[in-house]
C-alpha positions as CSV (number, residue, x, y, z in Angstrom):
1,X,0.0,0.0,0.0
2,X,2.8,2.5,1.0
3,X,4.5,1.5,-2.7
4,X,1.0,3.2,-4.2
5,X,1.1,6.3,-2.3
6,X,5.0,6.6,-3.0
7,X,4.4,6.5,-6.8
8,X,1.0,8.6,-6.7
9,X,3.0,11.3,-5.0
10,X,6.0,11.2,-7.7
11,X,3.0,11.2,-10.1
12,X,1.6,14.9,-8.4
13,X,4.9,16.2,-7.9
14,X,5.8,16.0,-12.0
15,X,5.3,18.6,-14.3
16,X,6.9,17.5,-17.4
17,X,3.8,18.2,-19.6
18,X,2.9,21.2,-17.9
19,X,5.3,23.0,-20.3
20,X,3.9,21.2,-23.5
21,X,0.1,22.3,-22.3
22,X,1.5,25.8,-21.7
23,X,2.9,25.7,-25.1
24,X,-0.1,23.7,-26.7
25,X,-2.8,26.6,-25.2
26,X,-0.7,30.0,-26.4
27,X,0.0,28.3,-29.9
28,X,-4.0,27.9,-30.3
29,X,-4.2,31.5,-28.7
30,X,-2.1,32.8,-31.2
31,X,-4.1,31.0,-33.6
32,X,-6.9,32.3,-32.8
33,X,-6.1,36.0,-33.0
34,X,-4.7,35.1,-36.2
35,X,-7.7,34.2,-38.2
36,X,-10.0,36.9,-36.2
37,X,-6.9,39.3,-37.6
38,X,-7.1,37.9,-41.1
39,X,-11.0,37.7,-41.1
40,X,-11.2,41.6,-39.9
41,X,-8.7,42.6,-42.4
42,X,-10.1,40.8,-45.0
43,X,-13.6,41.6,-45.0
44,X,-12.2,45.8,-44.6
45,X,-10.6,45.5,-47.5
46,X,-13.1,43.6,-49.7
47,X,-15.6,46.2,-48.1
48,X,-13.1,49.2,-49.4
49,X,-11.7,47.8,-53.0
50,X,-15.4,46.9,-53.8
51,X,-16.7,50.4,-53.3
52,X,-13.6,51.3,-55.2
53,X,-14.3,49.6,-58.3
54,X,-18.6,50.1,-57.9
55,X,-17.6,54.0,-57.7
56,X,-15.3,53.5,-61.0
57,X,-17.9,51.5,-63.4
């Protein structure tokens, strides 16, 4: 029984993936802000270069 205790406290005490889940959560942040970025820019310029060209035809 004291073997199980031993090895479920090593288990707590590790933090090796703590750093990969760190890394895994600010890559899909980043990713996020990203598209939302891309999406906003996007549709501003379609919006602008298509009133462009309606004002020029």
């Amino acid at each position: 029984m004291h073997h199980i205790f031993t090895r479920a406290g090593r288990f707590m005490r590790r933090d090796d993936g703590q750093d990969l889940l760190e890394y895994g959560l600010l890559a899909a942040l980043i990713a996020i802000t990203a598209v939302a970025a891309v999406g906003s820019v996007g549709t501003t310029m379609n919006r602008v270069l298509w009133q462009l060209i309606a004002q020029n035809v």
